[in-house]
N, C-alpha and C positions, 0 to 999 in steps of 0.2 A: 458537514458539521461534526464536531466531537462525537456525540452520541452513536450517530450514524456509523465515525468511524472504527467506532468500539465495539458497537453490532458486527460490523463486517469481519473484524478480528476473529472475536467467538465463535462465528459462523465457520469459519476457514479452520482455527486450529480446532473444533469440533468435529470437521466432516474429514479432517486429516486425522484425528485421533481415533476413532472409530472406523476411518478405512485401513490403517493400520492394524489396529488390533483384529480386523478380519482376515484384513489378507492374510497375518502372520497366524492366525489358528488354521484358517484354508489351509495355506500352504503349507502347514505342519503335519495336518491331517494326509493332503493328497502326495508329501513328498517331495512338494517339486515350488524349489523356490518361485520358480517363473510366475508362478502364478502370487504368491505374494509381490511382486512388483506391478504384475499389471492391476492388481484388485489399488494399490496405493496410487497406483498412476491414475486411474480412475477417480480414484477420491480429490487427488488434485484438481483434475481438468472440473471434477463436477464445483469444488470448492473455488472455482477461476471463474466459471461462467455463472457462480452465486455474488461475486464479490465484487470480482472487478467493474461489471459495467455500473453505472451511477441506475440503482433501479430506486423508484421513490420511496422505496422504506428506508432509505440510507437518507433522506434529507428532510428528513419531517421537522425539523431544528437548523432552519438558516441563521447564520452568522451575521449578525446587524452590525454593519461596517459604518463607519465614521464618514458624514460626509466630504468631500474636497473642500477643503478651502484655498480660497489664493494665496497665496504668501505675498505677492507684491514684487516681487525680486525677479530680476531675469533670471534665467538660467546660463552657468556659464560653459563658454564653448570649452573643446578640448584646448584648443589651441593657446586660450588666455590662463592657462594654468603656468606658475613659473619652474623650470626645470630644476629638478633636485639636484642637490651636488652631495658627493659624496668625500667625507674626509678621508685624508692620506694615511694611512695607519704604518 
């Protein structure tokens, strides 16, 4: 659902923006870039294993699809289509 995927957005560019802004004081403080990379890497993977899988706060709002209806019509095969032709230029 919409809502759902609008939660998971916020979620993601929040725990990325806040592991940013730490790593980047850490590693300013101790000197050593490294450690600003892994503090962001971190915030990634923790913001991938919040997001991505489908957990049920992401679907509290299903999407009411339209039922099938028949159309009546066959379906046509590939083969009954007629071949384009292309003009001479």
């Amino acid at each position: 659902d919409y809502k759902g995927q609008k939660l998971a957005e916020q979620i993601f560019q929040g725990i990325i923006l806040v592991s940013a802004i730490i790593g980047f004081i850490y590693g300013y403080i101790t000197e050593q870039f490294g450690w600003t990379v892994y503090i962001v890497m971190a915030g990634f993977a923790l913001s991938c294993l919040l997001t991505l899988p489908p957990w049920p706060m992401y679907r509290r709002n299903p999407l009411k699809w339209l039922p099938v209806q028949d159309s009546g019509t066959e379906e046509k095969k590939p083969g009954d289509r007629k071949p384009k032709r292309h003009s001479k230029s």
